[in-house]
N, C-alpha and C positions, 0 to 999 in steps of 0.2 A: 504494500500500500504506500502511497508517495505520500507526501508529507502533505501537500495541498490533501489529500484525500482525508490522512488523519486527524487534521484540526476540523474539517466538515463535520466528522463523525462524530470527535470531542464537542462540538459547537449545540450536535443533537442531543448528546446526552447531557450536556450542563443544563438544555433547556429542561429538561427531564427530571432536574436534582442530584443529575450522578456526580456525585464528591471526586471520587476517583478521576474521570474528565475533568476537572474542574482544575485537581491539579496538574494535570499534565499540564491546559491551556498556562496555567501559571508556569511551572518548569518553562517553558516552551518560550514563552513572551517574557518574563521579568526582568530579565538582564535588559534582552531590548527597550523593554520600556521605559526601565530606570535610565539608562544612557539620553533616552529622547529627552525625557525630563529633567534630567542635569542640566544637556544644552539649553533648552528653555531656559532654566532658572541661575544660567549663568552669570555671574557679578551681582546678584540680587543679595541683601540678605537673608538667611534662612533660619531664623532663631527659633519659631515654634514648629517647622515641618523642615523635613530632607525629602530628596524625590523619593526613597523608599516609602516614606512618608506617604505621600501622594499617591506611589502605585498600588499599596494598600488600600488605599482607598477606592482608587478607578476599581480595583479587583474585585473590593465586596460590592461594590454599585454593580459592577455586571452580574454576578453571580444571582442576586439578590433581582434582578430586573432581568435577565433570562429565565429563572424556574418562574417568576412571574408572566411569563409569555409578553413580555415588553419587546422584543426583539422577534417579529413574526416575516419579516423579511433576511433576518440573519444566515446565512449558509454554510458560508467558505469562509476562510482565510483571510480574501481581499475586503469582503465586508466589514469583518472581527478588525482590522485592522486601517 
């Protein structure tokens, strides 16, 4: 299965509640994500949040708004991102 194929799948089953999907999308994305988020908040101060910070947060917001069926156009890989 190609990677595009296994975040699809991960995509379904997070809508679903499955924990297990859930972390893989996390494995898969956090590193990326925190790096976007650095660059963003580069020269800013950051005294009550770091991008961990933040990608924690993007993380539960999806998690939380997929098993809620809020994402009913989500698929792939190119969407989730």
């Amino acid at each position: 299965m190609s990677d595009t194929n296994h975040v699809s799948h991960w995509i379904e089953l997070v809508k679903h509640g499955d924990s297990i999907a859930a972390n893989r999308i996390w494995q898969h994305y956090f590193d990326r994500l925190v790096r976007a988020v650095r660059q963003r908040l580069q020269g800013q101060n950051r005294v009550v949040s770091d991008e961990e910070d933040i990608v924690l947060s993007v993380f539960d917001s999806f998690y939380a708004a997929a098993e809620q069926g809020r994402f009913p156009d989500l698929s792939d890989r190119d969407d989730l991102w």
